[in-house]
C-alpha positions in Angstrom: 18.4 31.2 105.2 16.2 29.0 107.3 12.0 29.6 106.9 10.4 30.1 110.4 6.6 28.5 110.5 4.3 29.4 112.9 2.5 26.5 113.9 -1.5 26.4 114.1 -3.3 26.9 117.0 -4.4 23.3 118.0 -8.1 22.8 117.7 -10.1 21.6 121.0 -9.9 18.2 121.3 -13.5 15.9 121.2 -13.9 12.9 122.9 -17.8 11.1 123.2 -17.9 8.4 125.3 -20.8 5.8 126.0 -22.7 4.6 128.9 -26.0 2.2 129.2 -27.9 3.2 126.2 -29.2 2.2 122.5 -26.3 4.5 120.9 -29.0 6.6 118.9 -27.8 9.7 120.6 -24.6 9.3 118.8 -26.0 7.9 115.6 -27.8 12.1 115.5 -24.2 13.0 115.6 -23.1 10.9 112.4 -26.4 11.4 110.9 -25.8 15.0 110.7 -23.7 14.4 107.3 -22.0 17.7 105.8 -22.6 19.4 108.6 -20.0 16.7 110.3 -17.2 17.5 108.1 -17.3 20.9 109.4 -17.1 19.4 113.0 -14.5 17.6 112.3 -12.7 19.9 110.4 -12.9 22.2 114.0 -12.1 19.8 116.3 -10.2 16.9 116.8 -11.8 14.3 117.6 -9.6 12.3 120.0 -12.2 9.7 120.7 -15.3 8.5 119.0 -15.5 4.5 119.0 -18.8 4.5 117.0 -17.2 7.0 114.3 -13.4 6.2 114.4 -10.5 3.4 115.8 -8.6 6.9 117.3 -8.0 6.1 121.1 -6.4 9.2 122.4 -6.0 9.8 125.9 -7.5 12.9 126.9 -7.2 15.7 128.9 -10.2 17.1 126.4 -11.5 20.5 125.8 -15.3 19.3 125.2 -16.7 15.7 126.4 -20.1 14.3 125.3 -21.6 11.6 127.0 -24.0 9.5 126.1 -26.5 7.0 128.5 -26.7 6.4 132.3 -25.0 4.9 135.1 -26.1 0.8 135.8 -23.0 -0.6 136.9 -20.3 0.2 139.8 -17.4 0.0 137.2 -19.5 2.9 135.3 -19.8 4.7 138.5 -16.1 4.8 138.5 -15.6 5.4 135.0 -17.6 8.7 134.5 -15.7 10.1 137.6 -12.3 9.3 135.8 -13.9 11.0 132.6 -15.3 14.2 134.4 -11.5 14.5 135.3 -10.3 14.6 131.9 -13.0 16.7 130.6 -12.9 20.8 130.4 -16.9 20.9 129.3 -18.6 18.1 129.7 -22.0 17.5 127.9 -24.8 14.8 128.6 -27.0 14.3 125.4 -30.0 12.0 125.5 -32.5 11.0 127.9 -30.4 8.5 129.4 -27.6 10.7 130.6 -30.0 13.7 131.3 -32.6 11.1 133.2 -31.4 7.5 133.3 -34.0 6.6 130.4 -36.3 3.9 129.6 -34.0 1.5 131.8 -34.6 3.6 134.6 -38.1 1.9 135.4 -35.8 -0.7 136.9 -36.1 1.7 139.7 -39.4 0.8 140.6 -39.2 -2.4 140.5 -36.5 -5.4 142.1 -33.4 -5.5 139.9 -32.3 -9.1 141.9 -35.2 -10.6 141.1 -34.9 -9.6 137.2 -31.7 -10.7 136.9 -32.8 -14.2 138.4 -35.7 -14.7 136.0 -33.4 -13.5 132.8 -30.0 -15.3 133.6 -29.2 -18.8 134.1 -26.4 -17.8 136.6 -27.6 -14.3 138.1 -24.6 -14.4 140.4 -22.5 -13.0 137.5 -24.2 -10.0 136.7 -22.6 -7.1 138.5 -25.0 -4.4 138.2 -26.9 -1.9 140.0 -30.2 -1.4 141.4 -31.0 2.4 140.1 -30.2 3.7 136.3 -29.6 7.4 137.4 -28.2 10.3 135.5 -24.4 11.4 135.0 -25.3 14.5 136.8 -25.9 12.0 139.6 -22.6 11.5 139.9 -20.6 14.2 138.5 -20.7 17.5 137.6 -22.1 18.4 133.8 -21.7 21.8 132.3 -24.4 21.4 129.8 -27.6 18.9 129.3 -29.2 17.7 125.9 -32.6 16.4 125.7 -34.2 14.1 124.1 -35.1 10.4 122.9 -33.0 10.3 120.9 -31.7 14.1 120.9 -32.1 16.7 118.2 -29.4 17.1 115.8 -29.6 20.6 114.8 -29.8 21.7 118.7 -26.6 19.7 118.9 -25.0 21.1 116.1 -25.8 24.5 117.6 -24.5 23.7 121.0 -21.6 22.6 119.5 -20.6 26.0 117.6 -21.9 28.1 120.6 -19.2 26.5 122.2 -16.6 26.7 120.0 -16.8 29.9 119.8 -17.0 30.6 123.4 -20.6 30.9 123.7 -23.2 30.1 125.9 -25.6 27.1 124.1 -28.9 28.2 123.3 -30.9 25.7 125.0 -34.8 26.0 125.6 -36.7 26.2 129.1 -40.3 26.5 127.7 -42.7 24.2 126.8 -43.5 22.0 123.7 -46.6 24.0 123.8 -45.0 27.0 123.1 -43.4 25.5 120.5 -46.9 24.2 119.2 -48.3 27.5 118.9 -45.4 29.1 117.2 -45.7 26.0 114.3 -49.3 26.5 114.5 -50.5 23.2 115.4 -53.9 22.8 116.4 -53.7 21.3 120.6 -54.6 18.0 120.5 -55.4 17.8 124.1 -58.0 20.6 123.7 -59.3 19.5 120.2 -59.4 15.7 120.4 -59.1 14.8 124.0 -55.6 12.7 123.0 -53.5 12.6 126.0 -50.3 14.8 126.1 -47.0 15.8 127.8 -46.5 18.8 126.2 -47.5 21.2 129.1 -44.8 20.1 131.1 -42.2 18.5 128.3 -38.8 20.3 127.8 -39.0 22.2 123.6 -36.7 20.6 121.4 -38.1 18.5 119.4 -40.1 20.8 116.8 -43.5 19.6 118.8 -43.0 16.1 116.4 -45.4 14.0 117.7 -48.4 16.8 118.4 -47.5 18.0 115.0 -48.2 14.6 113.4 -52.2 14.8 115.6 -50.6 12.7 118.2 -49.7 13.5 122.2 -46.6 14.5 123.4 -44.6 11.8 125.0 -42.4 13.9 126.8 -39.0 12.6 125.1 -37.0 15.9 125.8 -37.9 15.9 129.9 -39.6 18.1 132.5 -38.9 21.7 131.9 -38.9 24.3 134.4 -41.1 23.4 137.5 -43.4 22.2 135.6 -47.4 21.7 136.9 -47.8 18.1 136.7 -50.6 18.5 138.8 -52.7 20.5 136.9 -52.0 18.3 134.1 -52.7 15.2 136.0 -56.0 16.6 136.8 -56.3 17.6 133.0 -56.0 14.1 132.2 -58.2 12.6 135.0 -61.2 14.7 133.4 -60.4 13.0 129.6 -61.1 9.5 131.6 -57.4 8.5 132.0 -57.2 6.5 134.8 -54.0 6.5 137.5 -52.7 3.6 136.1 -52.7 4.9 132.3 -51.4 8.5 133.7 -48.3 6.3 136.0 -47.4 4.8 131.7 -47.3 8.4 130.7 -44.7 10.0 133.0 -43.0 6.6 132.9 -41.1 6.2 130.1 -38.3 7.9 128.6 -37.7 10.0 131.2 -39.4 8.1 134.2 -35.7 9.0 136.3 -36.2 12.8 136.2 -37.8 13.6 139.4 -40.7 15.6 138.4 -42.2 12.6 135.9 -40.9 10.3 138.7 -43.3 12.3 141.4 -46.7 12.6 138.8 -46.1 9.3 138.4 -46.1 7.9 141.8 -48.9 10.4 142.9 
């Protein structure tokens, strides 16, 4: 008499893939340690370069991406991927904002590429770092520079489990107050992003007496004017308050906007 097996249900396939970026996004994702094995152990992870030599071709049930668009090929790339991808989920400034190399934006890419390379005419790039949602449709965004593992880990099991990711729209303020760190801006005058700064990050920086440098992003129409003027009354000049939107996240538009006002 033959045995009958049932086979198991097959587990959502993973794939993260990689665009212009310093591959600390993914490095939170292999630093998370135990709590990786159970990843693994509820997905498969079809593709992973920095974690494994497994090239499977998707489709895939969940997609994280990882850095920003500088190039045509990756312009054609990431619309290949958003095919293949059920969910797909940017983590990291430069997927959510184009990151630090988006203050090539400002500034004329030609004329970099002439003083860096010996033969310029090589270098097939081009003139913006923008986001992936620039140029595809993402389901889901995760902050940060790099981004937080624990909110990834969460965002990973809400989904899973067919739930919504719990993903913040307040301010690194709030989160001060909640930790009960004392407001550095009001106390010692230090300049500080927090007011408009996607939470996320545990208020880090503030909570080791130093400004917010507004790693996780804008959140939710946030009053960069008021903060602008905030800052112009603690003596920080134009110039010094055009370096403080401009960094991480000097693509997102509202930083983009403070800073060229």
């Amino acid at each position: 008499m033959s045995k009958k097996h049932l086979d198991a249900p097959r587990k959502p396939r993973l794939a993260v893939f990689k665009f212009a970026s310093c591959d600390g996004c993914q490095l939170s994702l292999l630093d998370c340690e135990d709590e990786l094995l159970a990843v693994a152990d509820a997905v498969d992870i079809a593709y992973f370069p920095e974690a494994t030599s497994t090239m499977q071709p998707g489709p895939y049930e969940l997609v994280l991406v990882e850095g920003s668009i500088t190039t045509p090929h990756d312009r054609q790339r990431i619309q290949q991927i958003r095919r293949q991808a059920r969910v797909l989920v940017t983590i990291g400034a430069c997927a959510t904002s184009g990151g630090i190399q988006a203050l090539r934006n400002f500034r004329d890419v030609a004329e970099f590429a002439r003083i860096v390379y010996a033969r310029p005419e090589y270098i097939d790039t081009l003139a913006t770092s923008t986001a992936i949602a620039a140029h595809v449709r993402v389901d889901y965004e995760l902050r940060g520079c790099p981004i937080d593992k624990q909110q990834l880990l969460g965002t990973l099991a809400a989904l899973l489990h067919g739930r919504r990711p719990p993903l913040p729209r307040y301010s690194v303020c709030e989160e001060c107050k909640r930790l009960g760190h004392v407001c550095v801006m009001v106390a010692h005058g230090t300049p500080c992003l927090g007011p408009v700064t996607q939470a996320g990050c545990g208020a880090l920086c503030p909570g080791c007496s130093r400004g917010c440098y507004g790693c996780f992003g804008p959140k939710e129409e946030p009053n960069t004017a008021a903060l602008s003027a905030q800052l112009a009354t603690l003596g920080v000049d134009a110039a010094a308050r055009t370096r403080l939107y401009h960094t991480f996240n000097a693509g997102a538009d509202a930083f983009r906007k403070a800073g060229e006002a």
